[in-house]
VOKOL-981164 format. One record per residue (C-alpha): residue number from 1; residue in three letters; y, z, x. Coordinates in nm, 2 decimals. Layout:
BEGIN
NODE   n res  north     up   east
NODE NUM ALA      Y      Z      X
...
***
This chain:
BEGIN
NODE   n res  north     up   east
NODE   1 UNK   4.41  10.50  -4.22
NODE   2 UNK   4.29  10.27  -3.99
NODE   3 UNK   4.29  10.38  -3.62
NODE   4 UNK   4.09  10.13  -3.45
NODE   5 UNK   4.18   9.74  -3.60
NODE   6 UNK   3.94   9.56  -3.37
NODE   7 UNK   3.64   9.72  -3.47
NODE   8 UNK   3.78   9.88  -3.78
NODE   9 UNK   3.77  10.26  -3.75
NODE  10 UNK   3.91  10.52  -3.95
NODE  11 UNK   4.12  10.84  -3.88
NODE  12 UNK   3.80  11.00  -4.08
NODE  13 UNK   3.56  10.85  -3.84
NODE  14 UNK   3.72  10.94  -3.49
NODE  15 UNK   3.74  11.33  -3.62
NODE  16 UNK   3.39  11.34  -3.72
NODE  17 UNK   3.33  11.19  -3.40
NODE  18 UNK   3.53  11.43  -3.22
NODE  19 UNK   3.33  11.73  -3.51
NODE  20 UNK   2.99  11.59  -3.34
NODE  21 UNK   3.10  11.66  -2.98
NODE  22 UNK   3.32  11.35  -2.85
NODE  23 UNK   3.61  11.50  -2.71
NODE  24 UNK   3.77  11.22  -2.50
NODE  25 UNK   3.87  10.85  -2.60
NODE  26 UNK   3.59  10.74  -2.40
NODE  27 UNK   3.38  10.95  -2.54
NODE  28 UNK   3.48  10.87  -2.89
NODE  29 UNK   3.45  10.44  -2.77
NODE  30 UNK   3.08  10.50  -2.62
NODE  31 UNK   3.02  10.68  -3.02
NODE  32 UNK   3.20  10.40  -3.20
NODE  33 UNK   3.37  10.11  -2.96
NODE  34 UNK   3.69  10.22  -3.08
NODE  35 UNK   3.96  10.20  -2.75
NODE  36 UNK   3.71   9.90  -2.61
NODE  37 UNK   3.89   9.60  -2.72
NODE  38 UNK   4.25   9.53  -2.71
NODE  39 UNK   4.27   9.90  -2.61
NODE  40 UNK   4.63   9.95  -2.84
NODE  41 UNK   4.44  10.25  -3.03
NODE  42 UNK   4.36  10.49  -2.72
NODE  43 UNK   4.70  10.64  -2.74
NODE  44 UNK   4.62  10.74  -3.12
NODE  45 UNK   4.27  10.82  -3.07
NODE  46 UNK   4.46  11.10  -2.79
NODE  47 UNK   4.66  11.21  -3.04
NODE  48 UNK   4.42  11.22  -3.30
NODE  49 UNK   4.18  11.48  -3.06
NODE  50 UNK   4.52  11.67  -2.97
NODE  51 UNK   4.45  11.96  -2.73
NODE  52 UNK   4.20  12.22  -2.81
NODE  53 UNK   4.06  12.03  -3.10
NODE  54 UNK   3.72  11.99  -2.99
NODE  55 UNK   3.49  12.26  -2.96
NODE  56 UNK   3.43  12.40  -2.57
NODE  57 UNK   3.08  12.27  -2.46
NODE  58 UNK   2.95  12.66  -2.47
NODE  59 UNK   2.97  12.67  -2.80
NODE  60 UNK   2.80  12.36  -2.90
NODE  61 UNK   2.51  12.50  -2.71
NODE  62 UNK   2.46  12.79  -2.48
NODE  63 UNK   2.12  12.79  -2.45
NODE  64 UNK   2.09  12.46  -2.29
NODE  65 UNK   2.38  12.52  -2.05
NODE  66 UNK   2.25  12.84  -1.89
NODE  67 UNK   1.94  12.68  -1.86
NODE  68 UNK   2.14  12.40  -1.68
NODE  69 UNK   2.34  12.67  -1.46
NODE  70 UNK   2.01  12.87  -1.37
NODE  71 UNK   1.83  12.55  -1.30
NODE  72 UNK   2.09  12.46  -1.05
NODE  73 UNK   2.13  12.80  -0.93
NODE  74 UNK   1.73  12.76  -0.87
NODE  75 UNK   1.81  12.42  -0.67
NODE  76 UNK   2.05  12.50  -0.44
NODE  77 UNK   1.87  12.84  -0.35
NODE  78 UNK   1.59  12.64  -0.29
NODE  79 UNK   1.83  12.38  -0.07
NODE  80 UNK   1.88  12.71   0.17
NODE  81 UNK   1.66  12.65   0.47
NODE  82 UNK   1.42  12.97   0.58
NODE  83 UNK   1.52  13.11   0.91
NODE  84 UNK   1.30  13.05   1.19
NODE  85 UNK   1.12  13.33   1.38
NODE  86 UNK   1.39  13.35   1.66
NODE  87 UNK   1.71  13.38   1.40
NODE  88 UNK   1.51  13.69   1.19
NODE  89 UNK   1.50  13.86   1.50
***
């Protein structure tokens, strides 16, 4: 069934979409225009991606968002100024 008429989208299409990561209707437009046009299919892409149905980022990867959180960690350590002579004493 079609979903999106403008650009001619599928049901199947949006959920493999949504399968490869795209959890949002703007998410799903940026991976296929659907939502971009006349904008009447938004409210079926949202139901389409119901709650819960995509997969939390963790599990998509983990490795790459603990590098992310230690790299920022890292950052804003680094953002901490040293104290100067007179506050260490």
């Amino acid at each position: 069934m079609y979903v999106c008429s403008c650009f001619g989208i599928t049901e199947k299409q949006v959920r493999e979409h949504a399968e490869s990561g795209a959890c949002t209707p703007r998410q799903i437009a940026g991976a296929c225009k659907a939502g971009t046009d006349c904008g009447s299919c938004v409210r079926k892409i949202q139901a389409l991606l119901g709650r819960g149905a995509c997969p939390r980022r963790e599990a998509l990867d983990p490795v790459v968002l603990t590098a992310a959180a230690t790299t920022a960690a890292a950052a804003a350590a680094a953002a901490v100024p040293e104290p100067t002579a007179a506050e260490a004493a």
